[in-house]
Each structure stands twice: as structure tokens, then as C-alpha cells.
C-alpha positions as CSV (number, residue, x, y, z in Angstrom):
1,X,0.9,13.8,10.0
2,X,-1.9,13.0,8.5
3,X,-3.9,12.2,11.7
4,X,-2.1,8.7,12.4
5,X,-2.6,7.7,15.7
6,X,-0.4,5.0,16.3
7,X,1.4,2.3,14.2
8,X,-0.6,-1.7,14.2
9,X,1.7,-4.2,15.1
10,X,3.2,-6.2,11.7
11,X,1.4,-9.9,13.0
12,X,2.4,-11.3,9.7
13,X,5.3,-11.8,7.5
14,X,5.8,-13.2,3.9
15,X,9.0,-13.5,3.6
16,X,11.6,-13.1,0.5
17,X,11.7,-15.9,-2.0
18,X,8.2,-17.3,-0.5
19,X,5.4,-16.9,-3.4
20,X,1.6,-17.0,-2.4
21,X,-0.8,-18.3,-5.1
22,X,-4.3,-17.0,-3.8
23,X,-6.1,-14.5,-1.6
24,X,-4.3,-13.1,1.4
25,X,-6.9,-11.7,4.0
26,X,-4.8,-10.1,7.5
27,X,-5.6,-8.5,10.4
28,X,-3.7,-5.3,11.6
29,X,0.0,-5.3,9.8
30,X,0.9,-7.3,7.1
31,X,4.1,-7.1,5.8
32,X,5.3,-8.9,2.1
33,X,8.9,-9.2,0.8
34,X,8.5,-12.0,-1.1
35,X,5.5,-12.4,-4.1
36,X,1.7,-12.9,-3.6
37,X,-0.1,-13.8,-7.4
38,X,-4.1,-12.7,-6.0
39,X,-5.9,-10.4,-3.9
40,X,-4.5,-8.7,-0.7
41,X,-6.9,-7.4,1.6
42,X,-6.8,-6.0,4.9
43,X,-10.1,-7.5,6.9
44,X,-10.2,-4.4,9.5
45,X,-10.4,-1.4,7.0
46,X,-8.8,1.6,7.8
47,X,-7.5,-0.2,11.2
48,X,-4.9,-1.9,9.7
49,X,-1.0,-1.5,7.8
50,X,0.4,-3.0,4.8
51,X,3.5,-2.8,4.0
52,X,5.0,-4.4,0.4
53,X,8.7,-4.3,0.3
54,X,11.4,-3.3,-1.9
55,X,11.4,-7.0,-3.1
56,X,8.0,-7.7,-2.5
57,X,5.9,-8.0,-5.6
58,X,2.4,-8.5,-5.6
59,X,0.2,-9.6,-9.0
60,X,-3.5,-8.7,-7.8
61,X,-5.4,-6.2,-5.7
62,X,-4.3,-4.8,-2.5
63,X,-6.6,-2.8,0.0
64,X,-5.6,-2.0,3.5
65,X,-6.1,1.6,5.8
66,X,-2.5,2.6,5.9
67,X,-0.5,1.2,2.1
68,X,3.4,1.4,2.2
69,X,4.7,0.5,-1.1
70,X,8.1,0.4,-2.3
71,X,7.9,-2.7,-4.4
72,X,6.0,-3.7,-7.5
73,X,2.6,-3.9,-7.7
74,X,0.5,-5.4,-10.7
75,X,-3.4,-4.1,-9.7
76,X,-5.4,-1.6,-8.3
77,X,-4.8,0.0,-5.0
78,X,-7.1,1.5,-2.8
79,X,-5.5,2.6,0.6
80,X,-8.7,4.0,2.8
81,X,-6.7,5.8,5.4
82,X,-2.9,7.0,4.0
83,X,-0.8,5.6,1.0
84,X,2.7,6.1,1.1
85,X,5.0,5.1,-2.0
86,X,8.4,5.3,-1.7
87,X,10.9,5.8,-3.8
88,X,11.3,2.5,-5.6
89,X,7.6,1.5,-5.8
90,X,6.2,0.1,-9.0
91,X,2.1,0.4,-9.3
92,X,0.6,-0.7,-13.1
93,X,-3.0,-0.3,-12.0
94,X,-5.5,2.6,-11.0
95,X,-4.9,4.1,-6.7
96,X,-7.9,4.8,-5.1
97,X,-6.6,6.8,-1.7
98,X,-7.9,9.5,1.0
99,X,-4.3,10.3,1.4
100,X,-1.3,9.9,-1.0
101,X,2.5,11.0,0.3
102,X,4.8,9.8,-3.0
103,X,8.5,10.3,-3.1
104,X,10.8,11.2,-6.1
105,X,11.1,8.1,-8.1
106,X,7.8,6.1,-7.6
107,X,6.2,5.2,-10.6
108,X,2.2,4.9,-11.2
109,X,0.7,3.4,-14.7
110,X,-2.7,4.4,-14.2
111,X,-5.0,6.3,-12.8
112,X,-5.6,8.3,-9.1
113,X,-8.6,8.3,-7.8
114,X,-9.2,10.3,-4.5
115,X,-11.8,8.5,-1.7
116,X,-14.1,10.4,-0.6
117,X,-14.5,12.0,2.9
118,X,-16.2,15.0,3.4
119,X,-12.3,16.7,3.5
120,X,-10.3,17.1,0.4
121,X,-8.2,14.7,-0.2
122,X,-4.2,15.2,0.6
123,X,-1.6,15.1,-1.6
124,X,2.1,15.3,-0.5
125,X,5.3,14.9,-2.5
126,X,8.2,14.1,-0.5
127,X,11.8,15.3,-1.0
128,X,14.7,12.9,-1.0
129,X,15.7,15.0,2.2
130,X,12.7,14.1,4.5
């Protein structure tokens, strides 16, 4: 869906009950369960996943290809290739995307923005049953 080749490995972990003060630059997957206060940002564009737990809070901006969120996030997001939200995740800050898939529950405070492409962007709500 959503032309997704493959998954990128997760290379990185921040686990729960670590806290990062600073930017966080990663290559390929990043994945955050505990709570980053600065930037996080993906250094191969749309090549690479981020993925910010149901713990996980981060208190800056996050940029990455692929976006999983189903944590809190205070700060823009801009997801170049697919952002997924699940259905406990918590943005206060404008979304920038190409591709947004956001389940039943997910909360935004601000505003979407949709990247452009030369396509229209995509816009899927999922059910609780998929």
C-alpha cells in the first residue's frame, strides 16, 4: 500500500525511561519509547523509518520518509514518504505529509499540510478492524 517497498531495519533504539536533551539525527530506522526534548531528523529523507511509541514522547520536530506515531508529539511533523498515526498518537503541532493513514482515536492540534508530488496526496482512515 502506498508504494512501500520494503521495511529499513530499526538500527537504533531509545529506550523507555531514557530522555534525550538535543538533536537526534539517524540513518534508516529509528525507533523512540522513551523522551527526546529537540529535533528528530531522519538524515536519508524518504529512505528511512521512524517509529515513536506508545510511551515515547518527543518535544521538538520530527522529519523522517516513513512516520509511525502512536505517542505524543509536541512539534511539527513532516513525514516525506507515508505517515501513519495510530490510535493513541498525540500531535500539538502542524503535519506536513505525501501520505497520511490515521486511525480512530489519534488526535492532531494543528494544521495538515499535504507535500507536494505531482500526485494528490492520500488520505486513509483506518477502521479499528484493519
Amino acid at each position: 500500500m502506498f508504494g512501500i517497498k520494503r521495511q529499513l531495519p530499526i538500527r537504533t533504539l531509545v529506550g523507555e525511561g531514557t530522555v534525550i536533551h538535543g538533536e537526534l539525527r539517524f540513518v534508516d530506522g529509528l525507533r523512540i519509547d522513551g523522551e527526546v526534548l529537540g529535533d528528530v531528523t531522519a538524515a536519508g529523507g524518504e529512505r528511512s523509518v521512524l517509529v515513536i511509541s506508545e510511551k515515547a514522547k518527543v518535544t521538538g520536530k520530527v522529519r523522517a520518509g516513513h512516520v509511525i506515531i502512536n505517542g505524543a508529539v509536541i512539534g511539527p511533523v513532516t513525514s516525506e514518504e507515508l505517515l501513519e498515526l495510530q490510535p493513541k498518537a498525540r500531535i500539538e503541532g502542524d503535519v506536513t505529509y505525501v501520505a497520511l493513514e490515521m486511525h480512530q482515536g489519534a488526535t492532531i492540534e494543528g494544521e495538515l499540510h499535504a507535500l507536494k508530488t505531482g500526485d494528490s496526496p492520500t488520505l486513509k482512515l483506518a477502521s479499528n478492524n484493519s
